[in-house]
C-alpha positions in Angstrom: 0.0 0.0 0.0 1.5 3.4 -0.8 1.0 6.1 2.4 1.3 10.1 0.7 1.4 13.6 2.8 1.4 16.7 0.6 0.6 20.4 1.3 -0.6 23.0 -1.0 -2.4 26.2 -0.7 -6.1 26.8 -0.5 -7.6 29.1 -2.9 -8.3 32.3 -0.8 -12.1 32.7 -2.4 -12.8 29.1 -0.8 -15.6 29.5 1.6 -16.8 26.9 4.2 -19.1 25.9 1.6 -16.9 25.0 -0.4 -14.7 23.5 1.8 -17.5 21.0 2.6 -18.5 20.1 -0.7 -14.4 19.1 -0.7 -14.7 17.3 2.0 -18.0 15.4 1.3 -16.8 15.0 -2.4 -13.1 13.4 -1.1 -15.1 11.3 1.2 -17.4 9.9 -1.1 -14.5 9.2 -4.1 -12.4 7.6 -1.1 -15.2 5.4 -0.2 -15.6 4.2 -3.4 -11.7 3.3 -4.5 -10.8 2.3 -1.1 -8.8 5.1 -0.2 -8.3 6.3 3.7 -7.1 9.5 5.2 -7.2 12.8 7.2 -7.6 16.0 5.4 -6.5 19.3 7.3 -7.6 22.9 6.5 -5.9 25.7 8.6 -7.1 28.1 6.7 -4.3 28.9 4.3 -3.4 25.9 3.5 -4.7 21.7 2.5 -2.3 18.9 4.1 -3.8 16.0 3.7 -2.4 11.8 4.2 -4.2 9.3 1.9 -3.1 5.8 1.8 -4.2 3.1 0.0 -3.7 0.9 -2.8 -0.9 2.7 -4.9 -2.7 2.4 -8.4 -5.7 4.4 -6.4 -3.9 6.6 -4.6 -1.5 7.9 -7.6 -5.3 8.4 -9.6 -6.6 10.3 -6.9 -3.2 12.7 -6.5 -3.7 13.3 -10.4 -7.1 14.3 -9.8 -5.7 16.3 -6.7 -2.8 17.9 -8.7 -5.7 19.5 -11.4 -8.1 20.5 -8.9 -8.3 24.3 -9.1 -9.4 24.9 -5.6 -5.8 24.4 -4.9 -2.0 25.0 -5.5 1.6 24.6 -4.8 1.0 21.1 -3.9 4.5 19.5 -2.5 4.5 16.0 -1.3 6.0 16.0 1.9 6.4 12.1 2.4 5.8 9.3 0.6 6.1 5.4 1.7 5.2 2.3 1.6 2.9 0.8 4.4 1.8 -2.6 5.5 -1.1 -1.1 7.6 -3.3 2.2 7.2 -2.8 5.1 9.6 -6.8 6.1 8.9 -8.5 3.0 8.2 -11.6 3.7 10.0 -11.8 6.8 7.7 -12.5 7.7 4.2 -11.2 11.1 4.9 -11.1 12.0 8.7 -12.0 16.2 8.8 -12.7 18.5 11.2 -11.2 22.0 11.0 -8.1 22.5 12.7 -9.1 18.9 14.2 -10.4 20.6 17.4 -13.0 18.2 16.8 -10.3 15.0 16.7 -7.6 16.0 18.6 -8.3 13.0 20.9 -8.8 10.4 17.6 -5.3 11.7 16.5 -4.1 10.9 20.0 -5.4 7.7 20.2 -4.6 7.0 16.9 -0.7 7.7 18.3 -1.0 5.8 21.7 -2.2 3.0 19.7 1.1 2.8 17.6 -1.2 3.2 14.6 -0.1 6.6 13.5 3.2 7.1 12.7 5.5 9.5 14.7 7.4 11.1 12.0 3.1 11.3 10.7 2.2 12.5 14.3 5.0 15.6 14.7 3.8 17.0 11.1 0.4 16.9 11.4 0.8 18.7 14.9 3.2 20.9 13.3 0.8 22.4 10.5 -2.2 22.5 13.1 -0.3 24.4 15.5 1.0 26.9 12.4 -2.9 27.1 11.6 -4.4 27.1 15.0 -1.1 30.5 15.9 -2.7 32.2 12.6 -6.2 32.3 13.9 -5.5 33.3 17.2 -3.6 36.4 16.0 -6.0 37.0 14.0 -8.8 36.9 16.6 -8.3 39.2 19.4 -10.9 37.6 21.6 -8.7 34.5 21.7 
């Protein structure tokens, strides 16, 4: 099974609309080839893991790569994996994962998700989670 990260930027005129219809529309086409994953939005920027069969996932980064609601898209890691990080999701989402902090977590204490996987998803939540508390004074 071949395991990707990437991150790319969101396009600015995205609203939470249309991040949903993203969302709903990656879940569903995961779903359907078999795909698993986490999808985060910190509202600048996509990072997303998907992991599945390799045929399937390289198909689904083409489609990915020409989706205009996007850019810049770098993958950060790329492996081979005997197991799935996400396997009881088509595409786990929440934005900023407030919502899943603790699935990430147990995910972790598990051994499921890996901690090289763990550090850089942490990493570009924190970056995301910084930028919206500077930008909201109340916070």
């Amino acid at each position: 099974m071949l395991s990707v990260v990437y991150v790319s930027v969101a396009d600015p005129a995205l609203s939470t609309a249309d991040i949903e219809a993203l969302v709903g529309q990656a879940q569903a086409n995961n779903a359907r080839d078999e795909l698993t994953g986490a999808l985060i939005y910190n509202g600048q920027n996509f990072m997303q893991l998907l992991e599945g069969a390799s045929d399937k996932v390289e198909a689904r980064l083409g489609a990915i790569r020409a989706d205009p609601r996007h850019h810049g898209m770098i993958e950060i890691r790329r492996r081979t994996v005997d197991t799935r990080e996400f396997a009881g999701w088509s595409m786990l989402y929440s934005p900023l994962f407030r919502d899943h902090d603790a699935d990430l977590a147990r995910l972790a204490a598990n051994g499921r998700l890996d901690p090289q996987d763990q550090l850089l998803m942490e990493n570009f939540l924190g970056l995301g989670r910084s930028r919206s508390a500077s930008a909201d004074p109340a916070a």
